[in-house]
N, C-alpha and C positions, 0 to 999 in steps of 0.2 A: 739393174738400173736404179730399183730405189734405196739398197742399199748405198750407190755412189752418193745420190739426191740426199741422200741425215747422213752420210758422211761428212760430207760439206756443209751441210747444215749446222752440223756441230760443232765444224771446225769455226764458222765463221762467227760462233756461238759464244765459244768461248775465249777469240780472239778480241771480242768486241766487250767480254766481260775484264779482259784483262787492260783493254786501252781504256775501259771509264777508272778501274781502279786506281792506274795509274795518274790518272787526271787529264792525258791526252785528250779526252773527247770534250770534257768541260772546260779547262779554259784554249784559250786560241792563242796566247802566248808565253812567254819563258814564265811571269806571276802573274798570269790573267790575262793582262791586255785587253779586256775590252771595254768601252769608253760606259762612265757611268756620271749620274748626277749624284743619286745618295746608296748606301748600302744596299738597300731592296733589291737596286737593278742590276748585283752580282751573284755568281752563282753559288748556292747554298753551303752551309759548310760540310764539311766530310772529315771520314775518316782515312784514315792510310793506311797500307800494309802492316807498317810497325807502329799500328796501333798511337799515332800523334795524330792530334785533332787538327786540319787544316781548316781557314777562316780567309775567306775573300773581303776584304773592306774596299771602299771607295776611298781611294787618294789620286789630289790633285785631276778628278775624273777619269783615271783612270782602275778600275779592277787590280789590286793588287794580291797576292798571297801572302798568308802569313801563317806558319806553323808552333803549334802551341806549346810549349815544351814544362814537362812536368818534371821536378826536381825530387828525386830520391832521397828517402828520409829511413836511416837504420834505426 
């Protein structure tokens, strides 16, 4: 029984670490979507899988996303 109980545990463990990275858990919609006045009141920035910085700013109040892209120099 309590190996069923950290079975599930870990599943829902790492299911939950896999929906924040993705960004599902933080914003609510397709870039954000949620209503803001100034930058403060959106959610912090992050990192991504492939390693590009994502940045939430406030436009037109609403939460938008915006992803930083770094130009490669040989």
């Amino acid at each position: 029984m309590t190996k069923v109980v950290k079975f599930i545990y870990a599943i829902i463990l790492f299911f939950s670490l896999f929906l924040l990275s993705s960004g599902h858990i933080l914003s609510s919609g397709h870039n954000g979507g949620q209503p803001c006045q100034t930058d403060e009141n959106c959610p912090f920035s992050m990192m991504s899988a492939n390693n590009q910085r994502i940045i939430f700013k406030c436009v037109n109040t609403i939460c938008t996303k915006f992803v930083e892209v770094h130009e490669r120099t040989c």
